[in-house]
N, CA, C and O atoms as a MOPAC input file, in Angstrom:
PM7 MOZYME 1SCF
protein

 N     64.05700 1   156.85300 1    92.44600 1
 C     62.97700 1   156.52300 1    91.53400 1
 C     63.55100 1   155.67300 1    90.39000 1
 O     64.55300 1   155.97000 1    89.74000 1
 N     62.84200 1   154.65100 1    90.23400 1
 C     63.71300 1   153.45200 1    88.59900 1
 C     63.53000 1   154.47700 1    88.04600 1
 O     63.08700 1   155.61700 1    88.18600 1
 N     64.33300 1   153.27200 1    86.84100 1
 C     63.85200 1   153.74900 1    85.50000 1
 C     63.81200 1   152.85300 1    84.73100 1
 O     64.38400 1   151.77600 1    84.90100 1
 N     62.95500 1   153.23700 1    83.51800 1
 C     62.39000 1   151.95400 1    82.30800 1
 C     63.64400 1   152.20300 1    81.46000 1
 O     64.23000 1   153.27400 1    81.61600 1
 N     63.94900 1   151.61000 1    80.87600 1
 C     64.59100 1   152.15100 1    79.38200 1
 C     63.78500 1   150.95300 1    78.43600 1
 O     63.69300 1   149.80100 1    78.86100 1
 N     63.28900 1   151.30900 1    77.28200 1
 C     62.35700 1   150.44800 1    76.70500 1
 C     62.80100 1   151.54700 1    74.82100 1
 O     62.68500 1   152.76600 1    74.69600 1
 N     63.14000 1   150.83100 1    74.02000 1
 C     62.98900 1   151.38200 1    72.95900 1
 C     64.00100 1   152.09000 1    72.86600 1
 O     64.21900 1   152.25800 1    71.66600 1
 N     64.79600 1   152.63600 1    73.52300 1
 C     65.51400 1   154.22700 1    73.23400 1
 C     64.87800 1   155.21700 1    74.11600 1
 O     65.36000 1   156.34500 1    74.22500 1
 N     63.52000 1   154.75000 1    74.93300 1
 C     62.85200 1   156.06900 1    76.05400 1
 C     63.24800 1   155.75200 1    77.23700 1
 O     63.25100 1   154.56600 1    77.56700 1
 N     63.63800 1   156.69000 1    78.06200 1
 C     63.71500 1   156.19500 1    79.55200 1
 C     62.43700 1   156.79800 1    80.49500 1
 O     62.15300 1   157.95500 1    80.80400 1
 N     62.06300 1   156.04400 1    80.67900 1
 C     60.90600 1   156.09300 1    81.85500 1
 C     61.28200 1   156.35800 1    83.28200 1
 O     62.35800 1   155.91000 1    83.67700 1
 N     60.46900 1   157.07800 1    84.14800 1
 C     60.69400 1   156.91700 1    85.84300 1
 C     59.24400 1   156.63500 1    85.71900 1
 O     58.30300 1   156.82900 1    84.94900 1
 N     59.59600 1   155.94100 1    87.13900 1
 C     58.31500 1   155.67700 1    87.99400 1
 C     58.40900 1   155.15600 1    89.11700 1
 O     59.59700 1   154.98100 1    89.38600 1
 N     57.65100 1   154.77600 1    90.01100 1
 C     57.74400 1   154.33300 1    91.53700 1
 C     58.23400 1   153.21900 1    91.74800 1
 O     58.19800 1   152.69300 1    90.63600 1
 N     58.74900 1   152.37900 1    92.56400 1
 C     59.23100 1   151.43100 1    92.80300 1
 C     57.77000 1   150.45400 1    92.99400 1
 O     56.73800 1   150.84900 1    93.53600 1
 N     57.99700 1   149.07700 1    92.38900 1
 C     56.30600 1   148.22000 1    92.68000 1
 C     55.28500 1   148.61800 1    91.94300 1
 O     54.16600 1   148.18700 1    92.22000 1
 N     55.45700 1   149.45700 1    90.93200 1
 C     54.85100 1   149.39900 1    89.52100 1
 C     54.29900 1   148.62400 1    88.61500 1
 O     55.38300 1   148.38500 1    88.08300 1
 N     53.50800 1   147.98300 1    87.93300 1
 C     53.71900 1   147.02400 1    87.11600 1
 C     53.83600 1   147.41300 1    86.04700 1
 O     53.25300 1   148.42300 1    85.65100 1
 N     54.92600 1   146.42300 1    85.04300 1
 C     55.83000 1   147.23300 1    83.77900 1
 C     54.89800 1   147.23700 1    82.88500 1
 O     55.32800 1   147.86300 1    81.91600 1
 N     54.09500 1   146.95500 1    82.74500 1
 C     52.90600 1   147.10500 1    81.70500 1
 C     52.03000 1   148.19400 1    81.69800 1
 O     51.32000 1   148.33300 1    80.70200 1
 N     51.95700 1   148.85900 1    82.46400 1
 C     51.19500 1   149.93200 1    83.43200 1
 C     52.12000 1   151.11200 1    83.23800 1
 O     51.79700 1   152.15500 1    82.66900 1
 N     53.36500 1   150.83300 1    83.79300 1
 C     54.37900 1   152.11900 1    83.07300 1
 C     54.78900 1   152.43900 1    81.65500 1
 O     55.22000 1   153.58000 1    81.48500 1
 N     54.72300 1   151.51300 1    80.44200 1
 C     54.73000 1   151.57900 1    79.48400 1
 C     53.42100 1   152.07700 1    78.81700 1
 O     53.56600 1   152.84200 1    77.86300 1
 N     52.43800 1   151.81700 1    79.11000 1
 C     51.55400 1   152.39300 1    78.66800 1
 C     50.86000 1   153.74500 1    79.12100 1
 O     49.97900 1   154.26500 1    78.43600 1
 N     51.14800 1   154.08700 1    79.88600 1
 C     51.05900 1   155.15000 1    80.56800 1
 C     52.39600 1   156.08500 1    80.06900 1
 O     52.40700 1   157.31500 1    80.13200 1
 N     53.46200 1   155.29300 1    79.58800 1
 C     54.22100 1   156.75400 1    78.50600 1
 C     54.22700 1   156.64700 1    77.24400 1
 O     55.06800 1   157.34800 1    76.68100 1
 N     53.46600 1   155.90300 1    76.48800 1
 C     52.84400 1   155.86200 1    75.49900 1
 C     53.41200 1   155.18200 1    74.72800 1
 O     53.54900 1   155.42500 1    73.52900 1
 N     53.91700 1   154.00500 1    75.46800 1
 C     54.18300 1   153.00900 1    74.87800 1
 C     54.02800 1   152.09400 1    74.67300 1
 O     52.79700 1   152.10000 1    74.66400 1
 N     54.48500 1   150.49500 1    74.32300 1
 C     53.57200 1   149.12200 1    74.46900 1
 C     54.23100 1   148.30300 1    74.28200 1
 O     55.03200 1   148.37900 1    73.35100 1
 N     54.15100 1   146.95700 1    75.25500 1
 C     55.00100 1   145.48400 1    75.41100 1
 C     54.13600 1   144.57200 1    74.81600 1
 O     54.01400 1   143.46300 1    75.33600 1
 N     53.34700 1   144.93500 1    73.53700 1
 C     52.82100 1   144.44300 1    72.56200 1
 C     53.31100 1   144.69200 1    71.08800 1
 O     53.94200 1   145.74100 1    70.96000 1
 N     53.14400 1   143.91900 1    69.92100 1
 C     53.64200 1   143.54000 1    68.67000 1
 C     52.51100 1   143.81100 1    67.87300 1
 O     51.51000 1   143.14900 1    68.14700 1
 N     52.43700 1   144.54900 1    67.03900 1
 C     51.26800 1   144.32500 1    66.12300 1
 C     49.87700 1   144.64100 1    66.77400 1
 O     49.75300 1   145.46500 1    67.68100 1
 N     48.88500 1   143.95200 1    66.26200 1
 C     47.71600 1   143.72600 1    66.49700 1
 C     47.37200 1   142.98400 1    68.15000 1
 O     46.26000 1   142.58700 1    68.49900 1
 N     48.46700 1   142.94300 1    68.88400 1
 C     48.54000 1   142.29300 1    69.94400 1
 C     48.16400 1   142.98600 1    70.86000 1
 O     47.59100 1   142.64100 1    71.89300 1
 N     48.63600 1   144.53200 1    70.33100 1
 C     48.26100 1   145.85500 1    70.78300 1
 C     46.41100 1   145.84400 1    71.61900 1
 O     45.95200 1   146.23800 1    72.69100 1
 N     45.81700 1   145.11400 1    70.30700 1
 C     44.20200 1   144.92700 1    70.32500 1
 C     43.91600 1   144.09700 1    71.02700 1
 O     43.20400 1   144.24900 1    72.01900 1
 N     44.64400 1   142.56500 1    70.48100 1
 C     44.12300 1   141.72500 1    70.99700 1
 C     44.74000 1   140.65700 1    72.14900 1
 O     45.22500 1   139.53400 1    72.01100 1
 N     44.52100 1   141.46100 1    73.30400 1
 C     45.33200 1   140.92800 1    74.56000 1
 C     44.37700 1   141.04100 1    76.19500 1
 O     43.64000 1   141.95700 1    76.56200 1
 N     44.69000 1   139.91900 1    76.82900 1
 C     44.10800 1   139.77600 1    77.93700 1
 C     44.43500 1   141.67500 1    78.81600 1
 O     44.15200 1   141.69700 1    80.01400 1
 N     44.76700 1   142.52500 1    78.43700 1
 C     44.90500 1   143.39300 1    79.62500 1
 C     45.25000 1   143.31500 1    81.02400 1
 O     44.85700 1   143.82800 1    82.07200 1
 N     46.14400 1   142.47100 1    80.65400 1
 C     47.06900 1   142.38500 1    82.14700 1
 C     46.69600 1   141.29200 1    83.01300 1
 O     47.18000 1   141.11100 1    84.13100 1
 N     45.66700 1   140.44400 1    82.36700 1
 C     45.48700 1   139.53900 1    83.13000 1
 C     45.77200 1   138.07900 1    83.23900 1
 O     45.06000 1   137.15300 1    83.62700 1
 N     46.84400 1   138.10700 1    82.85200 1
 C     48.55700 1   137.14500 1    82.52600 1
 C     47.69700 1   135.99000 1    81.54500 1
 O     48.38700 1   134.97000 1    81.56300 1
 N     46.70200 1   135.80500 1    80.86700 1
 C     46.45900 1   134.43600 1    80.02300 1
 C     46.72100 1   134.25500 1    78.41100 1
 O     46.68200 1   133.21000 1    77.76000 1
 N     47.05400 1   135.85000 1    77.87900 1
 C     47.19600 1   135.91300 1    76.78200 1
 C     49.11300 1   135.75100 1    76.59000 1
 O     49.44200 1   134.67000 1    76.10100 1
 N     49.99400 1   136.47600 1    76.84800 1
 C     51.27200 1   135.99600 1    77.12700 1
 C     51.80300 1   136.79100 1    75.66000 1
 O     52.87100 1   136.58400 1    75.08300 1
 N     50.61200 1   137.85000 1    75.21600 1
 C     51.48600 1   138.75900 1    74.36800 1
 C     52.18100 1   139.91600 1    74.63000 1
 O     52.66800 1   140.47900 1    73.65000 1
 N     52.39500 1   140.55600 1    76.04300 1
 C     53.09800 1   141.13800 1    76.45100 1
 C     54.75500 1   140.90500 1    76.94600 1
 O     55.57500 1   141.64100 1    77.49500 1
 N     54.78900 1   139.40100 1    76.41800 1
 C     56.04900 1   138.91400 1    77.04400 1
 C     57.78500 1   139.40400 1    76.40600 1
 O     58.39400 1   139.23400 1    75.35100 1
 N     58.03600 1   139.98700 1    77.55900 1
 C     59.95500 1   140.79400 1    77.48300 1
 C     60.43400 1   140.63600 1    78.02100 1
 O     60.28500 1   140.40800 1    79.22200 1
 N     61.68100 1   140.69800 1    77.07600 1
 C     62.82000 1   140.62700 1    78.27100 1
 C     63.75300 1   141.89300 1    78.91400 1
 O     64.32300 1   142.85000 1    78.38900 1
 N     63.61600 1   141.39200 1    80.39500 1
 C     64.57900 1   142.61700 1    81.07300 1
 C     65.58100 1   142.41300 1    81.89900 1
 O     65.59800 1   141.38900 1    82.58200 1
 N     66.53600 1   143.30500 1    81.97600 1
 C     67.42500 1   143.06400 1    82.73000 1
 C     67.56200 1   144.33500 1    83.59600 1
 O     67.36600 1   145.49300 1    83.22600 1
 N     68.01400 1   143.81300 1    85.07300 1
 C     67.32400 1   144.87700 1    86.33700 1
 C     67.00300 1   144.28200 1    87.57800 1
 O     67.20400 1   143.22400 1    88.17400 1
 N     66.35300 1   145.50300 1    87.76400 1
 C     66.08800 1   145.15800 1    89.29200 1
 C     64.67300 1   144.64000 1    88.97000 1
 O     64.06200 1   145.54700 1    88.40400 1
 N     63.83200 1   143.41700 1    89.12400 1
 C     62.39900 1   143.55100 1    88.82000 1
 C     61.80000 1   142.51300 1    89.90700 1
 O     62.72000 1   141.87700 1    90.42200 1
 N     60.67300 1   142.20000 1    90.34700 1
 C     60.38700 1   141.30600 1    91.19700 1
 C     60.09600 1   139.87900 1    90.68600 1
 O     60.13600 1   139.57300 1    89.49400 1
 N     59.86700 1   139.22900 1    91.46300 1
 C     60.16000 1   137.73300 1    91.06300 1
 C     58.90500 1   137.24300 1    90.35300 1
 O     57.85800 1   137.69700 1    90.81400 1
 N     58.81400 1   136.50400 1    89.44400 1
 C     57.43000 1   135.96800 1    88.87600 1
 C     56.40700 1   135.51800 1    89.98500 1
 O     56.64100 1   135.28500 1    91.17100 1
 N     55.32000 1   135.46100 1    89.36300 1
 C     54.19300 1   134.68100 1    90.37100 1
 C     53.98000 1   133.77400 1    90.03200 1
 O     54.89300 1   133.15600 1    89.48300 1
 N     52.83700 1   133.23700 1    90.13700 1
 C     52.18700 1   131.87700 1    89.74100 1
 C     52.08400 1   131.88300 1    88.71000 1
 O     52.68300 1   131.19900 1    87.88100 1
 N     50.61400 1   133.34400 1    88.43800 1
 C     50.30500 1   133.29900 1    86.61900 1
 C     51.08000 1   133.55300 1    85.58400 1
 O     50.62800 1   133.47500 1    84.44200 1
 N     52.27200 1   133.86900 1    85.81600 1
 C     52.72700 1   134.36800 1    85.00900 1
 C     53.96700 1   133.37900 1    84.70000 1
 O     54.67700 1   133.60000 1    83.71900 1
 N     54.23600 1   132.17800 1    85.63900 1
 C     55.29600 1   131.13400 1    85.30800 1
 C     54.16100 1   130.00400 1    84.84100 1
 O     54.64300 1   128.92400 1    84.50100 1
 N     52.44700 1   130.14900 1    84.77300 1
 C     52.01800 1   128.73100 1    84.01900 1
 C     51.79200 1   129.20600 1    82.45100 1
 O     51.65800 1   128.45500 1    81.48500 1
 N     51.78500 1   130.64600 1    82.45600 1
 C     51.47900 1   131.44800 1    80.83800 1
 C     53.63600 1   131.10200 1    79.86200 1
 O     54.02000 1   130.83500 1    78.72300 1
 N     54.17000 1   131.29000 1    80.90700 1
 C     55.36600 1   131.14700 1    80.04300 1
 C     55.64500 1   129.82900 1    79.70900 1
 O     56.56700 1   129.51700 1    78.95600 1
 N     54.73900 1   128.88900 1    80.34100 1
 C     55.50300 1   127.59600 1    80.09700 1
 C     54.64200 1   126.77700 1    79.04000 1
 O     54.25700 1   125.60900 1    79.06500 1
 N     54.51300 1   127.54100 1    78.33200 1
 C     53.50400 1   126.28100 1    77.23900 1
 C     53.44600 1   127.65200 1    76.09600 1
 O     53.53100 1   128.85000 1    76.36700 1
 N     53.30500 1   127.12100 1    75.00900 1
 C     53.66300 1   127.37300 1    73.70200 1
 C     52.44400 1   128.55700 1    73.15600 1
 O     51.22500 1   128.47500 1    73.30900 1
 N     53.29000 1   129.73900 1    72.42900 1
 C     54.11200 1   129.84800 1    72.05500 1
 C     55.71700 1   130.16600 1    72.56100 1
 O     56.74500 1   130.38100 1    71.91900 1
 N     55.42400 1   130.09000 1    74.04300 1
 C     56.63800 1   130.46700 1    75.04900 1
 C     56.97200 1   129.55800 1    75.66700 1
 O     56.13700 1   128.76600 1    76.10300 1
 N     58.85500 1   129.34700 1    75.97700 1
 C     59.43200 1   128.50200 1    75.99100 1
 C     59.89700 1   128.90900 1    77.55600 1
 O     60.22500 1   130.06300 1    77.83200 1
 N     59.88700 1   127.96500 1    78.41800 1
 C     60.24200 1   128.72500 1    80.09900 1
 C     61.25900 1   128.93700 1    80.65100 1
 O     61.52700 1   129.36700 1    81.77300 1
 N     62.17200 1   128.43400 1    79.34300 1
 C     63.86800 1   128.51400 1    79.36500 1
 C     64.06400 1   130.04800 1    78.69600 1
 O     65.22400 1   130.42400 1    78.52800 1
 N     63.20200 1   130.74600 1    78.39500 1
 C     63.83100 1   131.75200 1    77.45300 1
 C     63.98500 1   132.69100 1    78.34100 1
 O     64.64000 1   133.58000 1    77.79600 1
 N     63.67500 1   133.04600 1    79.67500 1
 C     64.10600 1   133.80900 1    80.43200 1
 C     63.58800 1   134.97600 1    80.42500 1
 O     63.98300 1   135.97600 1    81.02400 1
 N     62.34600 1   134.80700 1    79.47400 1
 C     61.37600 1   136.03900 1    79.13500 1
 C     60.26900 1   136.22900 1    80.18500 1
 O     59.78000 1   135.18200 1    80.60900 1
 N     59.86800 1   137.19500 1    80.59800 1
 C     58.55200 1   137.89900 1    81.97800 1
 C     57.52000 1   138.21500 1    80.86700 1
 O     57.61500 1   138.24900 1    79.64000 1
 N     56.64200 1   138.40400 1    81.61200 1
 C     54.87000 1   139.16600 1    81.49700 1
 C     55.37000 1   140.69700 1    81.96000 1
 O     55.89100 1   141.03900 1    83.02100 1
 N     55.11200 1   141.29200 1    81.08100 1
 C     55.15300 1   142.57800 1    81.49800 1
 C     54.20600 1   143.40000 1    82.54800 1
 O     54.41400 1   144.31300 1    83.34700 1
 N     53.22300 1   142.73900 1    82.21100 1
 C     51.19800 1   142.51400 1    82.75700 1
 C     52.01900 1   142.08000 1    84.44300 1
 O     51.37300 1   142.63400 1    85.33200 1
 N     53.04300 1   141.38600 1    84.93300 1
 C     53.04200 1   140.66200 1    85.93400 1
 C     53.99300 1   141.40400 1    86.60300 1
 O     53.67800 1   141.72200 1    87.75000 1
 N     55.02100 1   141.75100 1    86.22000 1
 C     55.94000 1   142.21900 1    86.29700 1
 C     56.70900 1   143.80000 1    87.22200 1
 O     57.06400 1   144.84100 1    86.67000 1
 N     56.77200 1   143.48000 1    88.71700 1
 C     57.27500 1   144.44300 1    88.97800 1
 C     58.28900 1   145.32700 1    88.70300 1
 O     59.21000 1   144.68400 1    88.20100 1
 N     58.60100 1   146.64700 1    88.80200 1
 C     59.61100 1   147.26900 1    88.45000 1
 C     60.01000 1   147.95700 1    89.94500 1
 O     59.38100 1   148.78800 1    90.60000 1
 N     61.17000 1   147.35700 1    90.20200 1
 C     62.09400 1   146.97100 1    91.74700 1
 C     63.10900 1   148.54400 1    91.63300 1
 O     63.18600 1   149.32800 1    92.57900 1
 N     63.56800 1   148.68400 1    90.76100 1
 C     64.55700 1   149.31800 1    90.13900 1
 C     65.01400 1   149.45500 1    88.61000 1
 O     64.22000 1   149.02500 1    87.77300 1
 N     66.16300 1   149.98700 1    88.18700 1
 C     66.20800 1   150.51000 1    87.14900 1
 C     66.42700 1   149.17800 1    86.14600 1
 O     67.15100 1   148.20500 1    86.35500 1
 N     65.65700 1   149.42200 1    85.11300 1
 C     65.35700 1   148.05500 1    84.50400 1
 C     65.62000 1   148.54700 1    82.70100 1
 O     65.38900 1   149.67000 1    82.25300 1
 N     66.12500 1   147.42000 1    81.94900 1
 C     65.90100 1   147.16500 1    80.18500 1
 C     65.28900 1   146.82700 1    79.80600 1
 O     65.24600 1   145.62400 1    80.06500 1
 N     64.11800 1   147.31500 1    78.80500 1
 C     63.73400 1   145.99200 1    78.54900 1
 C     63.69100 1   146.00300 1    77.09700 1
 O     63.84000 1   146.99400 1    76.38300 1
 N     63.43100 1   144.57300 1    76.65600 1
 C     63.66700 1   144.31900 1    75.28000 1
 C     62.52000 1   143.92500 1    74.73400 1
 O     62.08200 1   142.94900 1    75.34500 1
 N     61.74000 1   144.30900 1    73.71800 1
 C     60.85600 1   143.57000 1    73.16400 1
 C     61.16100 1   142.75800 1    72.12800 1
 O     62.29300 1   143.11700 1    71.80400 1
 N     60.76600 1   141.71700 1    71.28400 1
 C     61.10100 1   140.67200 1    70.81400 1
 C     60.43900 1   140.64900 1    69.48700 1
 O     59.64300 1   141.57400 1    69.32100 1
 N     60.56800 1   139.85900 1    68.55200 1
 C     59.50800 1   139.43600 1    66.97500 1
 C     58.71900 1   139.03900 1    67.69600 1
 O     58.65600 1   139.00300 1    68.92500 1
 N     57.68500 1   138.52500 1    66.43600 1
 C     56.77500 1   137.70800 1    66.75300 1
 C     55.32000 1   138.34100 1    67.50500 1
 O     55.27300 1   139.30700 1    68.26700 1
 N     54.32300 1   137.59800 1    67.10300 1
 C     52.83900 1   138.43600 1    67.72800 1
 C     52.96900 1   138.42700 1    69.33800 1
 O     52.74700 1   139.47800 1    69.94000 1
 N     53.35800 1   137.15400 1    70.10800 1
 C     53.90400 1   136.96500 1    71.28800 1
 C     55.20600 1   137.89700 1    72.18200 1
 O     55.21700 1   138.29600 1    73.34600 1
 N     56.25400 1   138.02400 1    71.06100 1
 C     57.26400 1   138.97400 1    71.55700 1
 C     58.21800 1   137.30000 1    72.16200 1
 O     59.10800 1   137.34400 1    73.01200 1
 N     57.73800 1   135.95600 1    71.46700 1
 C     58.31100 1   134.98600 1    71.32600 1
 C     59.62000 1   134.56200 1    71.23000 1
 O     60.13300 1   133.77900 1    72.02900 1
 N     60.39600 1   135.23900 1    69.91200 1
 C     61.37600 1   134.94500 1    69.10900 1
 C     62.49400 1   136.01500 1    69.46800 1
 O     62.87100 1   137.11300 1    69.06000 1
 N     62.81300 1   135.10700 1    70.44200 1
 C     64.11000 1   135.49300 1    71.21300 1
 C     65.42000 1   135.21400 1    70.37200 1
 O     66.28700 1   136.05800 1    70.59800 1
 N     65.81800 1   134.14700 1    69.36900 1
 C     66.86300 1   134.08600 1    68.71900 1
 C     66.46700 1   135.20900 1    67.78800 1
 O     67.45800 1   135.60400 1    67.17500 1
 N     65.67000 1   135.68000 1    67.55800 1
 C     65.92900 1   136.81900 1    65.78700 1
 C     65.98300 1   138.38100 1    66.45800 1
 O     66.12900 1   139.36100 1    65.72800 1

């Protein structure tokens, strides 16, 4: 069974999960602020769920490589949709500044 580590919590859950779905479901969130409120719900167009992880995770899709590539997200930053995002195996993840979870240098 993975596991999340997100924050300092470690999560299990099934393999083919989506990481947005397991975080919130342990009462947590791959949202910033008010992003919390105001976000597509998983349906990759808002791009405020975006983290970074390192792990086992599945490969991007479509929606979720045309949401990273235009601003406020940069497609070099190596950052996922959490909303998109399988969890393969045991995974990190990092959330970021910014209302986006953007600001990968700070």
């Amino acid at each position: 069974m993975p596991t999340v580590t997100f924050d300092g919590t470690e999560i299990e859950c099934e393999a083919g999960e989506i990481l947005r779905d397991v975080l919130l479901d342990a009462g947590e969130t791959p949202h910033n602020g008010l992003s919390s409120r105001l976000n597509c719900h998983g349906m990759a167009t808002c791009g405020t769920c975006a983290v970074e992880i390192e792990g086992a995770a599945g490969e991007r899709n479509a929606a979720e490589e045309r949401r990273l590539s235009f601003p406020p997200h940069d497609p070099h930053d190596g950052l996922r949709l959490a909303c998109q995002t399988t969890v393969q195996g045991d995974v990190e993840v990092t959330k970021h500044e910014g209302f986006w979870g953007q600001n990968v240098d700070e």
